[in-house]
Each structure stands twice: as C-alpha cells, then as structure tokens.
Backbone as CSV, one residue per row, in Angstrom:
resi,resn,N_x,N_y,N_z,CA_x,CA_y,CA_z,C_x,C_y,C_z
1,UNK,23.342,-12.568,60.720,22.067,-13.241,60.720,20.964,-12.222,60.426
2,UNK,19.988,-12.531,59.980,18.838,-11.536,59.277,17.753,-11.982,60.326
3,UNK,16.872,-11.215,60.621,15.759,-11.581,61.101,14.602,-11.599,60.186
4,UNK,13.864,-12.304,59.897,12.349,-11.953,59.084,11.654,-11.820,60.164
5,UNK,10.473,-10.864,59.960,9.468,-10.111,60.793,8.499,-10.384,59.992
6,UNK,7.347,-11.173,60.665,5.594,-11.297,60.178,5.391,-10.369,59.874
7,UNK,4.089,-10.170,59.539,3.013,-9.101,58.869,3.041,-8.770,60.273
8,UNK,2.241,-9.617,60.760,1.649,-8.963,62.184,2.371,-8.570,62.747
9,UNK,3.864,-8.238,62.679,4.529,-7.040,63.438,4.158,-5.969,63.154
10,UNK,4.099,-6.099,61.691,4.305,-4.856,60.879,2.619,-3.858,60.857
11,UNK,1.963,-5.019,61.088,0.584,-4.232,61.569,0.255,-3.540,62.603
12,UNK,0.986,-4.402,64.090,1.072,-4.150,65.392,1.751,-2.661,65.206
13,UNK,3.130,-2.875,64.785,3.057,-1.689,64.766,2.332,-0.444,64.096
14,UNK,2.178,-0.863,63.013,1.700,0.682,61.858,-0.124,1.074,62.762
15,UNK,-0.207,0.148,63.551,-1.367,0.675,64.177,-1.041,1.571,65.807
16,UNK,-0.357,0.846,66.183,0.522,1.503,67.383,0.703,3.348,67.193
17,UNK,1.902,3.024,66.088,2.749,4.288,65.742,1.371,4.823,65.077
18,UNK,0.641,4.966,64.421,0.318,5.915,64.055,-1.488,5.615,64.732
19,UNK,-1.333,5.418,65.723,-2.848,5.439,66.422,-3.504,4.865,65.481
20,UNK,-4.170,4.192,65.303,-4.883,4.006,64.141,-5.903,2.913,64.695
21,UNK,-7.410,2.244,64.630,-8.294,0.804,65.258,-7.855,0.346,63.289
22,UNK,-7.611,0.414,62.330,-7.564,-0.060,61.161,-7.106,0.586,60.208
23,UNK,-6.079,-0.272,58.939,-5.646,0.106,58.071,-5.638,-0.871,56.906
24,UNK,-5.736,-0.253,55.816,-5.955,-0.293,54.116,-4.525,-1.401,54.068
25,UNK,-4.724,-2.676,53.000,-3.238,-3.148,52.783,-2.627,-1.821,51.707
26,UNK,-3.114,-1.539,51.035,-2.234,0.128,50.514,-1.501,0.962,51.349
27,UNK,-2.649,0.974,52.312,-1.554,1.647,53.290,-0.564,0.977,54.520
28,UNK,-0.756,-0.253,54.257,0.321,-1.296,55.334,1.615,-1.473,53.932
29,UNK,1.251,-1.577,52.457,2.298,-1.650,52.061,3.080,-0.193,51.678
30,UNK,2.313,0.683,51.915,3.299,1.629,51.448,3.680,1.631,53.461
31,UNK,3.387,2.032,54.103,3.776,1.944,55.900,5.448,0.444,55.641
32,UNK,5.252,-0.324,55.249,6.074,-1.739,54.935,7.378,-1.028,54.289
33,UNK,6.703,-0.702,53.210,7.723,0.153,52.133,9.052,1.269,52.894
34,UNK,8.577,1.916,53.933,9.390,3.030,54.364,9.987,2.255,55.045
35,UNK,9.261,1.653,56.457,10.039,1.097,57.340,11.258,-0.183,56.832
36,UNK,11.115,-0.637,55.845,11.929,-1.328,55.026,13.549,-0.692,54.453
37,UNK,12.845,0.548,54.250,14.041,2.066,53.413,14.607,1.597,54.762
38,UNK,14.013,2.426,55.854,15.119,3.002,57.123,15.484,1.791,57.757
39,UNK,15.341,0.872,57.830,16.148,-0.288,57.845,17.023,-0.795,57.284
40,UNK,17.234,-0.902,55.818,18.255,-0.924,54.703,18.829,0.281,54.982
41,UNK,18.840,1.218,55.148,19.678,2.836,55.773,20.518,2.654,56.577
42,UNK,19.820,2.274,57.379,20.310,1.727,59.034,21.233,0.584,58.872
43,UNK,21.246,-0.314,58.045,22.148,-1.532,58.035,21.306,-2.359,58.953
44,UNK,20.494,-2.378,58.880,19.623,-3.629,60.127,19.541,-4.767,59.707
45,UNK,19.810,-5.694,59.876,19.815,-7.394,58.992,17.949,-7.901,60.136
46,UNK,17.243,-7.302,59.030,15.541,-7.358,59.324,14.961,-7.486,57.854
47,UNK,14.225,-7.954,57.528,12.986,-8.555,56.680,11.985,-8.433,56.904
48,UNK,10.846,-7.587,56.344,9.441,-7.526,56.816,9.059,-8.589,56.041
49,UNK,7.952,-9.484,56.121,7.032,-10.382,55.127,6.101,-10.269,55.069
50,UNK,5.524,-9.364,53.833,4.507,-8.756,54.113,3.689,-8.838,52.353
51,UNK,2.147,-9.473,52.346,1.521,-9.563,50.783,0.200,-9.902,51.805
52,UNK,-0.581,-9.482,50.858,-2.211,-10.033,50.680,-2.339,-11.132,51.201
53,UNK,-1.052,-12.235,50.866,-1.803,-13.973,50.988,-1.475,-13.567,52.777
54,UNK,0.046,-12.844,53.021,0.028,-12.707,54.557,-0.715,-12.612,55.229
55,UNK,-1.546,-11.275,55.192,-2.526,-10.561,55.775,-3.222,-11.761,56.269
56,UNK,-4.152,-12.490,54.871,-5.008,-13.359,55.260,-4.842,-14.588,56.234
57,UNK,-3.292,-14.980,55.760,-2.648,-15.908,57.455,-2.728,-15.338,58.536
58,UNK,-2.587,-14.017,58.650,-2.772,-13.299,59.675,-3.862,-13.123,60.416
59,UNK,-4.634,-13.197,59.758,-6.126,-12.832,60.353,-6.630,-14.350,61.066
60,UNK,-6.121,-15.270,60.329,-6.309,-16.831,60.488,-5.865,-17.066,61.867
61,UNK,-4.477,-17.019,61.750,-3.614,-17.331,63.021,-4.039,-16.172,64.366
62,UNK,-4.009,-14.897,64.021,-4.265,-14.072,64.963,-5.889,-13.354,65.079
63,UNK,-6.864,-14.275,64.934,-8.172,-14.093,65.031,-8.415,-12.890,66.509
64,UNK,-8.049,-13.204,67.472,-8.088,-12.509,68.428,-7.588,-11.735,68.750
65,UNK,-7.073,-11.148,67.599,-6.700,-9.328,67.870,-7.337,-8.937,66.510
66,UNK,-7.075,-9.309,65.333,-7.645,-8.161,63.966,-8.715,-9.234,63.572
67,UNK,-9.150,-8.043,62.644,-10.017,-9.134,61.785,-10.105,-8.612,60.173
68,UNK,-10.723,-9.572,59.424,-10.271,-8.720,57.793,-11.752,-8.070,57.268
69,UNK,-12.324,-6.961,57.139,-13.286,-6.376,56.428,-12.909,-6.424,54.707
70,UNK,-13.275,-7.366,53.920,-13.480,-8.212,52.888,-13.373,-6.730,51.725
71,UNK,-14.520,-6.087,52.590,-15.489,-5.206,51.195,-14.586,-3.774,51.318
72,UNK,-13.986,-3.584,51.870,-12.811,-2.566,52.298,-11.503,-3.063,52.010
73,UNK,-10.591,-3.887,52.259,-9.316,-4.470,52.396,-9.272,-3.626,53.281
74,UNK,-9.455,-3.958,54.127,-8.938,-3.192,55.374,-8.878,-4.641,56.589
75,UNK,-7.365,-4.117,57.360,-7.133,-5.149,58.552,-7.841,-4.215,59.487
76,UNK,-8.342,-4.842,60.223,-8.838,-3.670,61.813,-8.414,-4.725,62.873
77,UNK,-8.375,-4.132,64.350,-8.040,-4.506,65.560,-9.488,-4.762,66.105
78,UNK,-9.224,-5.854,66.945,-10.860,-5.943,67.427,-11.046,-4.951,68.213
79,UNK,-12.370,-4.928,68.783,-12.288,-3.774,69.465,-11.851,-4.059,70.775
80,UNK,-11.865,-5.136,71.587,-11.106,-5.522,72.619,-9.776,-5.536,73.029
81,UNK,-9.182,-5.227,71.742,-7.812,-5.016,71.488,-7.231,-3.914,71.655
82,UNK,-5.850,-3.833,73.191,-5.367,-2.491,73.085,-4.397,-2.099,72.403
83,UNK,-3.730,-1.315,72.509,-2.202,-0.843,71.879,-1.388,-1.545,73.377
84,UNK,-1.696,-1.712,74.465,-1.334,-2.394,75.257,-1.139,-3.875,75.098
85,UNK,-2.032,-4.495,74.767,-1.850,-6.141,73.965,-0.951,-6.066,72.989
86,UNK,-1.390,-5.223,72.067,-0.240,-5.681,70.615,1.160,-5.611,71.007
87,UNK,1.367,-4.842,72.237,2.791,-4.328,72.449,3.333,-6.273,73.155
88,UNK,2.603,-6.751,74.075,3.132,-7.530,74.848,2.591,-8.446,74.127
89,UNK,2.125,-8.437,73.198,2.299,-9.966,72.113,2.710,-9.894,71.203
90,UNK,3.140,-8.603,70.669,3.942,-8.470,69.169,5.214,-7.414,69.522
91,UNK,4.888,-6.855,70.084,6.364,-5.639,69.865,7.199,-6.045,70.572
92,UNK,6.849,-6.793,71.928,8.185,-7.090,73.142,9.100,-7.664,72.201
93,UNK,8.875,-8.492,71.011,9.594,-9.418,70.397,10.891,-8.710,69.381
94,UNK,10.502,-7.683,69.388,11.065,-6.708,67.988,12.468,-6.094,69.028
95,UNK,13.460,-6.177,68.038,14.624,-5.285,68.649,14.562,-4.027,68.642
96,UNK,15.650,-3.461,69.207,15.193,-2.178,69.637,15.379,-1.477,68.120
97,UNK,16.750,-2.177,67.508,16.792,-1.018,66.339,15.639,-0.968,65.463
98,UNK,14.382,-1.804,65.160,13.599,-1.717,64.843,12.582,-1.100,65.275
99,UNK,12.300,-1.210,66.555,11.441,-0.264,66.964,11.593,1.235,66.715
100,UNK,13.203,1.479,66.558,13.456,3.064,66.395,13.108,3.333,64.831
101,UNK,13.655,2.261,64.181,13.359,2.566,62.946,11.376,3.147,62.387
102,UNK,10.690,2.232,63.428,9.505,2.372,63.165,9.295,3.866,64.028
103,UNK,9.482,4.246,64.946,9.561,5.254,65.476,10.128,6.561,64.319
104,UNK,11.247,6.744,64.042,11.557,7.352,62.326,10.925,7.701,61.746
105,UNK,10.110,6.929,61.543,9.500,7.415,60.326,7.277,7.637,60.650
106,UNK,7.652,7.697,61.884,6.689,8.652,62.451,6.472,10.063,62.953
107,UNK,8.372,10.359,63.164,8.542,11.322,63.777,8.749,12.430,61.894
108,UNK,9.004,11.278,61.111,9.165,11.949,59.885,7.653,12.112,59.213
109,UNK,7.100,11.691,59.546,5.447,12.479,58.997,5.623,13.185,60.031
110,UNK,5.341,13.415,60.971,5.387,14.414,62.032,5.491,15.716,61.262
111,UNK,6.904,15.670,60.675,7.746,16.911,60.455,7.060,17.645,59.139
C-alpha cells in the first residue's frame, strides 16, 4: 500500500527541519524533490503531492497555520504558529520512516 502525503506535510515539515517562519515554492519543490530521492532509496511506499495549485488548497484549507504572500511565492506560518502545533497537527500523522527520511536529509546539509 502507498501512502500519499499533502503539501502540508511537506511544508510542516521543511519548516520544522530546517527552522524556518517561511519558504519559497522553489524551495518547497526542490526540499519535495530530495525528500522524495530518500524515500524511493529507502523503498518507502510514500507519495508527496505537491504543485502550486496545492499550495493554494493549502492555504485555503489550513488558513490557521500559513498563509500565502502573493508578491513573493512564499508560504509562511502565521505567527501564532509553533513548530509545536505543526508537529501535533501534521507530523503525529507521518510514519516514522518518513520522518527519518526528512531528518536525512537535514543531517545531509548539515554535513
């Protein structure tokens, strides 16, 4: 069985892992792009779903955590929003091998 994973995982996290209050869709799809590699590496039966039209469902459905700055493409976190929330409304949901995977390839900029 495969899992597909929202955007808004994939935001929750890439803001998490790499500290971040906002990020560029350039840089959520190339962030998409890796964590995608080390998953296909890994053999993980996971799917990110992740485009522009997403984002903008995203912002729709999850008004109360990001919001979309138009004149930037940039997603940001409200500011009320912790890395504590995103975890217990978006990450509790994620398996673990995914979480490591996203972990990976943080510890691989790291290096």
């Amino acid at each position: 069985m495969c899992n597909f994973i929202g955007i808004e995982y994939l935001v929750a996290l890439a803001l998490i892992i790499n500290n971040k209050e906002e990020i560029s869709l350039a840089e959520l799809n190339e962030y998409g792009v890796k964590i995608t590699k080390v998953i296909k590496d890994r053999k993980i039966n996971a799917v990110f779903l992740f485009s522009s039209k997403y984002a903008i469902d995203m912002v729709r459905n999850y008004s109360d955590c990001f919001e979309w700055k138009e004149e930037e493409s940039v997603l940001r976190r409200k500011a009320n929003v912790t890395n504590d929330d995103l975890i217990s409304k978006f990450l509790d949901y994620l398996s673990t091998d995914v979480l490591l995977a996203a972990q990976a390839i943080k510890d691989a900029n790291a290096a």
